[in-house]
Each structure stands twice: as C-alpha cells, then as structure tokens.
LUMVEXPA-764246 format. One record per residue (C-alpha): residue in three letters; z, y, x. Coordinates in steps of 0.05 Angstrom, whole numbers, plus 5000, padded with zeros to 4 digits. Layout:
// LUMVEXPA-764246
alaZYX/...
// end
This chain:
// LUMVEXPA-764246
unk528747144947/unk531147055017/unk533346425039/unk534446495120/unk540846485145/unk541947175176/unk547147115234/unk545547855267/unk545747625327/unk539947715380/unk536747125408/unk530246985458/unk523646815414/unk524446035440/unk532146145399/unk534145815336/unk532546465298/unk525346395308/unk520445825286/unk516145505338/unk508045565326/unk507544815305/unk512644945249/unk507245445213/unk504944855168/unk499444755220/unk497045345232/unk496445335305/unk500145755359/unk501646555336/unk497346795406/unk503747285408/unk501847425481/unk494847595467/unk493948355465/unk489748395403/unk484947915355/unk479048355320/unk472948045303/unk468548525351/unk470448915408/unk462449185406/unk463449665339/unk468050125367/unk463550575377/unk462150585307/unk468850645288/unk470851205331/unk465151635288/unk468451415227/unk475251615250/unk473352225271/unk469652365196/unk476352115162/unk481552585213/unk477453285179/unk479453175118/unk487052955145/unk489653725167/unk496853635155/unk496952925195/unk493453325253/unk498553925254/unk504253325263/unk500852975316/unk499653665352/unk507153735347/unk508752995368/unk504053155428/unk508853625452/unk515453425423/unk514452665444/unk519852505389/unk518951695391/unk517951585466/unk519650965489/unk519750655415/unk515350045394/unk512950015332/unk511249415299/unk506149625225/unk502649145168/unk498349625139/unk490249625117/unk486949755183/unk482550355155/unk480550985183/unk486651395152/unk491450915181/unk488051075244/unk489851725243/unk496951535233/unk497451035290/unk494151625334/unk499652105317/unk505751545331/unk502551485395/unk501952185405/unk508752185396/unk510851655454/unk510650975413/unk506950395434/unk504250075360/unk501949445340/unk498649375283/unk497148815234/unk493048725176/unk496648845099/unk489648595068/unk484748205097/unk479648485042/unk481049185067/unk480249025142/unk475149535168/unk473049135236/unk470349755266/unk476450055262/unk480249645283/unk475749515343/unk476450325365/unk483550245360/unk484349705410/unk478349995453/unk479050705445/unk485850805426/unk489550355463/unk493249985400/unk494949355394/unk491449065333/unk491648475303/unk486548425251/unk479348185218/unk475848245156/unk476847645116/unk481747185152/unk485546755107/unk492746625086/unk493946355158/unk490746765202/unk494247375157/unk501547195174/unk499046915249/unk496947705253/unk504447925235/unk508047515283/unk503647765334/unk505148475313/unk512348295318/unk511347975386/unk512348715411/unk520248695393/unk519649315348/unk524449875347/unk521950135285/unk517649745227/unk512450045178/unk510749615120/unk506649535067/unk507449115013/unk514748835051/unk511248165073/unk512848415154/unk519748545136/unk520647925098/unk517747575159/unk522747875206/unk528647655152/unk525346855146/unk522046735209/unk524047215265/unk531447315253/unk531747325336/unk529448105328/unk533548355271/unk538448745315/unk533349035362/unk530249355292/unk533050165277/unk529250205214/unk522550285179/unk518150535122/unk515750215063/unk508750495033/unk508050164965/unk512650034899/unk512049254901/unk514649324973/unk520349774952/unk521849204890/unk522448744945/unk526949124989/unk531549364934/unk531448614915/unk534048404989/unk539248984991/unk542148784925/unk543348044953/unk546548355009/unk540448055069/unk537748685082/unk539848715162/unk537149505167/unk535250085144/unk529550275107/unk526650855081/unk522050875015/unk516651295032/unk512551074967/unk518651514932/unk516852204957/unk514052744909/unk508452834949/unk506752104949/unk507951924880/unk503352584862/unk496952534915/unk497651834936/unk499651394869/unk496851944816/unk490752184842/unk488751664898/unk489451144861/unk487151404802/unk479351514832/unk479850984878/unk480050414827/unk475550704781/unk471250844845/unk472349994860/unk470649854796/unk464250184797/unk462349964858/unk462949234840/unk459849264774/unk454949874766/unk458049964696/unk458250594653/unk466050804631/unk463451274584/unk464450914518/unk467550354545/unk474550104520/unk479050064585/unk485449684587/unk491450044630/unk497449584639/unk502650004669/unk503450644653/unk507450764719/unk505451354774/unk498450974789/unk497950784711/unk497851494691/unk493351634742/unk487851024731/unk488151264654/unk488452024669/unk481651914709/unk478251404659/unk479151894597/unk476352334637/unk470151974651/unk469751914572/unk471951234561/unk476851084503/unk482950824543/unk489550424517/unk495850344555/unk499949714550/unk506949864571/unk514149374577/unk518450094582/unk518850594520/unk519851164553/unk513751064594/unk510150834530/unk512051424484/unk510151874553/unk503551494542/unk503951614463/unk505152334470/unk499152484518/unk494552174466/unk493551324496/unk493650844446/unk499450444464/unk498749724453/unk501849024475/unk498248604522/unk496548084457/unk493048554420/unk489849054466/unk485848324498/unk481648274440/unk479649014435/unk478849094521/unk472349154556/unk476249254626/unk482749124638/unk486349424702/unk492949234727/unk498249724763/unk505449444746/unk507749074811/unk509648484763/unk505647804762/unk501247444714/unk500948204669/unk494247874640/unk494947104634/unk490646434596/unk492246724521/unk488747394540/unk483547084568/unk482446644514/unk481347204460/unk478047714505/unk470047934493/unk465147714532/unk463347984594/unk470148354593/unk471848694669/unk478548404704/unk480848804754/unk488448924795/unk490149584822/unk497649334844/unk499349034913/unk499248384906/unk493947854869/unk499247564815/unk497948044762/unk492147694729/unk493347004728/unk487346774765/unk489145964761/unk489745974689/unk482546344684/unk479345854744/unk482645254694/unk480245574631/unk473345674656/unk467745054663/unk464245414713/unk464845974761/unk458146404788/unk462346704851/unk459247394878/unk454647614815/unk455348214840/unk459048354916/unk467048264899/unk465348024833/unk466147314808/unk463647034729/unk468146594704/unk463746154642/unk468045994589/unk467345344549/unk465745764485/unk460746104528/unk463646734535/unk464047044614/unk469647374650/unk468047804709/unk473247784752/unk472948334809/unk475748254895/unk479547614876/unk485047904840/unk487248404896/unk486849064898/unk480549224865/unk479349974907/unk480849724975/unk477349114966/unk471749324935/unk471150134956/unk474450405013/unk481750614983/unk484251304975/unk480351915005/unk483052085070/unk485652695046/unk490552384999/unk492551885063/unk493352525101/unk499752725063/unk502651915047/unk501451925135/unk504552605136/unk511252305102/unk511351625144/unk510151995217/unk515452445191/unk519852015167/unk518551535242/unk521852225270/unk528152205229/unk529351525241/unk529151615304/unk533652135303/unk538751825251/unk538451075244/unk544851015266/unk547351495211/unk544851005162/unk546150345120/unk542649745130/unk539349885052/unk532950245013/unk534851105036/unk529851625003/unk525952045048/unk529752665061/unk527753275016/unk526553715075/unk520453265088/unk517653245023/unk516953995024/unk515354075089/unk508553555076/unk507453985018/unk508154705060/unk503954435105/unk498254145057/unk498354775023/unk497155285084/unk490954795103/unk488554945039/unk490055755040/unk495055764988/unk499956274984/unk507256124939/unk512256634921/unk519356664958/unk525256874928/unk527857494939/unk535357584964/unk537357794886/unk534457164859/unk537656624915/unk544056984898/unk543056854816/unk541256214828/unk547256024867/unk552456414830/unk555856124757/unk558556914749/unk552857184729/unk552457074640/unk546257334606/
// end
C-alpha cells in the first residue's frame, strides 16, 4: 500500500518530496551523480560476445531498432528501467537508444545480474547502469535511486519496486514522468492496487498483458526456463518424479505443460475454479496445497501471492522434497517458517541450492533463496522469447511517446495494433506465410445482413 503523500507538484531532489541519503536506514549516500556502479569495467569484452550471441536469435527486436535508427521516435527522452541486466535486456536498451533515449538502467534481481553485461553496456554501449551480481537489499534500492537520478521521462519496470520508489521516496519527479511499462503480473497487481487507491500519479501500460507475451514469454519461457533452473541446481531426473504446480495461471500452464512433457506425473494446486477445472480438463490432478505436500517431490510456485507453501507443508512433505519459486518476488514459500522449522541448514549443497535438516531428520532443498528459481539459477528465458516481450515494450516506449498525454494516470493495455504487429513481424523472421481475407469475406464479417 502506498503511504506517501502525493502533492504533484515538482520539486529539486534537496525538496521535501525526496529523502536525503542518511534517511535510507543507513545505507549510505545513493552516488546519484556517479555515472554507473558494475562490479568490473574489465569483462566487457566478454559481454559484448554474449550480446552479440543473444541479438541472433532476437530478429523482430532488430527490425525495430533498425526502424528507431531512422525514425529517432524517443529523442531527447530519458529513460529510467529496473530490469535483470541480461543479454536480452541488452538488446532492448540498444534499440531505446537507437531510438534517441538516454537509459539508465538498474538491477530488478541481484541473482540475475550478469556483470559482463552490464559492464558492455556502460563501456560499449554507453548506458548508464547501475548494477552487480549479488548486492544486497541496500545496494538494490541504492541502484534505483541512481537510475532515477536521470529525471526520467518514461519508466520501465519490473516487478513495480521503481515505480513504487518514485511514489514513496522520489515524489520530487512524479510530474516530469509521461508514463511507463510494466513487464511482470506481480508488477501489474501492484499497479492496479495503486490505481484503485487513487496514488497512481501516471500512466502505465501493462506490457505483461499482451497476447504475445502471455503466449512466448509467460507460457513457453517460463515454462523451460524453470524446469531448465531446476535442473541446473539439482541434476535431478523429472521423469517419474511427482511435481507440484501452484498456480495454474499463464506461467502455471506453462511450468506443467513442460514437466508432463518431460514424463513426470504433475498436480496443479489452484485458489480459482475456472483455472482449476481448465487444469482438470487437460488431464492435472488438481489438488489443495494440504494435500498435494505430502504426495510432492518438487513443488514450484507461479501465483504472484506470498507464503503459497508455508510451515504446515513443510512439516508433512517427503524428504529430500525440491522447493522452488518461479513468481517475482521471494514470499511465495515461506522461507522463515522453513529456516525456524529446520535445526540446521547445509547452504550451497549444490550451487543455488540450500538443505534445510529437519528435527525429524527429513531434508528440504530449497533452490536460489526463494526467488526466481530460472534466473537465479539458469539464465531466464531464451533470447528469442525476450525478442518478442522487448518487441512489445520498445513499441509500446513509441506510443507513449506519442500519446501520454491522451492518457489517464492508471494501468492502459498495450494497444492491439502492437500485439499483431510483434506477431507479423516474429512470423516473417520465421518464413511463415498467413492467409488474408479476401474483399467478400471482410465484407461478411462486418455486415449483420447477411443470414445463413
């Protein structure tokens, strides 16, 4: 919930809108007039190679930055982003700058922080980045009021926590803001959440919505790339295994699409019916949370909700049962209750896996802390399921431009035009043909006249 007062009004960073550094419970100055923090300006080179790998499997993001180059739609705009600093958001930051904005970019995970990277942004690609592998809670929001330091036109979120900044801490900029993008379903919660209690001071657009992302992004990207984290972390066979799916959202379907599929027996745990008959009806086992703990071997977590798994699971779940969260933030398994619970913890078993010993001698793995189990332990989503989620937010960056002033200071849907315009575009790079409608068919489609 936000508490700030929001006045609207547009005020210097020394103002009353914006908290000095030594009011960051002691976290030291923000270094908002430094012009980057990575942890090593020397792997750039490094980075640039794996940038370069990433941006040829990205064709529909390159067509759109070949078309910013010339169109220069967001000259003059600064954008301020939170996003994982990984080679597909690369490729996105490239094409807003091909496009005429000056970025700065912060870090949405500290687990998914790829320093090399980030260091060929900053020395390569002239972004401002504000990001390292593994900084803690302080040095994570430190990295989005330097981000913000650039008095953004536009904002591109993920997860909402550099929008919720702007509305607690940095109220000084809220009028200078058009609009932005939000990348992930817990981030759109949030933002529905703020427009509802009437703080939300502009407008932004919910790229997570889109067809195109929902389908490549939530369905099939994260589908492999948990089970991809999972594997990583653990070296386990699926095949046989009973797996756990709590959510049976867009990602759900997609984490238990892809774990039938690698032959394990897989049950869905759902709070919504239609969702759980959807689940029913494509042959899950549909259980609650209570029961399905006992019968689990891993459990995965995609809901957006917190503490989804919680002490009772834990307490009647087999040994050496797999914990892992595929939603954006680490509150979906309860990890305090399990750290309480346990009377000893074996931390990295495995890399980004932790054993929890239980007093009846049982062992919970738990895998990259709670967070999000395929950035933190495997590298996300393929680049060429980022290439159309990018597609939609560099897109979307364009119409903003273009229209904020048309718009409402709450949550808009990315125009349709732009969903099938990613989509046209994904499918020539892939030499698919569709059929058009002829002139007979538009016209018995549009007319009521015409009976049977």
């Amino acid at each position: 919930m936000i508490t700030a007062v929001l006045d609207g009004g547009c005020r210097s960073s020394a103002g009353a809108g914006a908290r000095s550094a030594e009011d960051v419970s002691g976290q030291g100055a923000y270094g908002s007039n430094d012009p980057y923090d990575i942890t090593d300006a020397g792997l750039a080179g490094a980075g640039v190679r794996r940038i370069e790998w990433a941006d040829r499997s990205m064709p529909v993001l390159r067509q759109i930055r070949a078309r910013f180059t010339e169109e220069r739609p967001l000259n003059g705009l600064k954008i301020a982003a939170c996003m994982h600093v990984t080679t597909e958001t690369a490729g996105l930051i490239r094409t807003l700058q091909a496009g005429g904005a000056q970025v700065a970019l912060a870090a949405s995970n500290p687990l998914s922080t790829q320093d090399d990277t980030a260091a060929a942004l900053v020395e390569e690609y002239g972004a401002a980045v504000f990001a390292r592998a593994g900084t803690d809670r302080a040095g994570y929001y430190r990295h989005i009021h330097q981000a913000l330091a650039i008095e953004p036109d536009l904002v591109l979120d993920d997860g909402c926590d550099l929008v919720n900044t702007l509305h607690t801490e940095r109220t000084d900029l809220l009028c200078t803001v058009k609009g932005g993008c939000e990348e992930t379903t817990s981030g759109v919660i949030r933002l529905h959440q703020m427009a509802r209690e009437g703080v939300l001071k502009f407008p932004m657009v919910a790229v997570n919505d889109t067809h195109t992302n929902h389908m490549f992004d939530n369905r099939y990207g994260t589908g492999q790339s948990t089970l991809d984290g999972i594997i990583r972390a653990t070296n386990t066979l699926l095949s046989g295994k009973t797996i756990v799916v709590a959510g049976f959202g867009h990602c759900g379907k997609g984490v238990a699409e892809r774990a039938r599929g690698m032959g394990a027996r897989v049950v869905v745990t759902e709070i919504d019916p239609v969702k759980a008959l959807d689940a029913t009806l494509q042959g899950f086992r549909v259980l609650p949370m209570d029961e399905a703990a006992r019968h689990g071997e891993v459990f995965i977590t995609v809901t957006g909700n917190r503490e989804v798994i919680r002490e009772e699971h834990f307490a009647v779940m087999k040994d050496g049962a797999i914990l892992a969260n595929s939603g954006h933030f680490d509150v979906e398994i309860d990890v305090r209750a399990l750290a309480e619970l346990a009377v000893d913890v074996h931390h990295g078993i495995r890399p980004q896996a932790d054993e929890y010993a239980l007093a009846d001698g049982r062992r919970l793995v738990l895998l990259a802390e709670g967070r999000l189990v395929n950035l933190a332990a495997a590298e996300g989503h393929p680049a060429a399921v980022m290439d159309m989620s990018f597609a939609d937010q560099a897109l979307t960056c364009r119409w903003l431009a273009r229209s904020h002033q048309d718009l409402t200071a709450t949550v808009h849907r990315v125009p349709a035009e732009i969903d099938t315009e990613v989509a046209r575009l994904k499918l020539d790079s892939m030499d698919i043909a569709i059929d058009v409608l002829s002139p007979a068919q538009e016209e018995y489609l549009g007319s009521w006249r015409m009976g049977s």
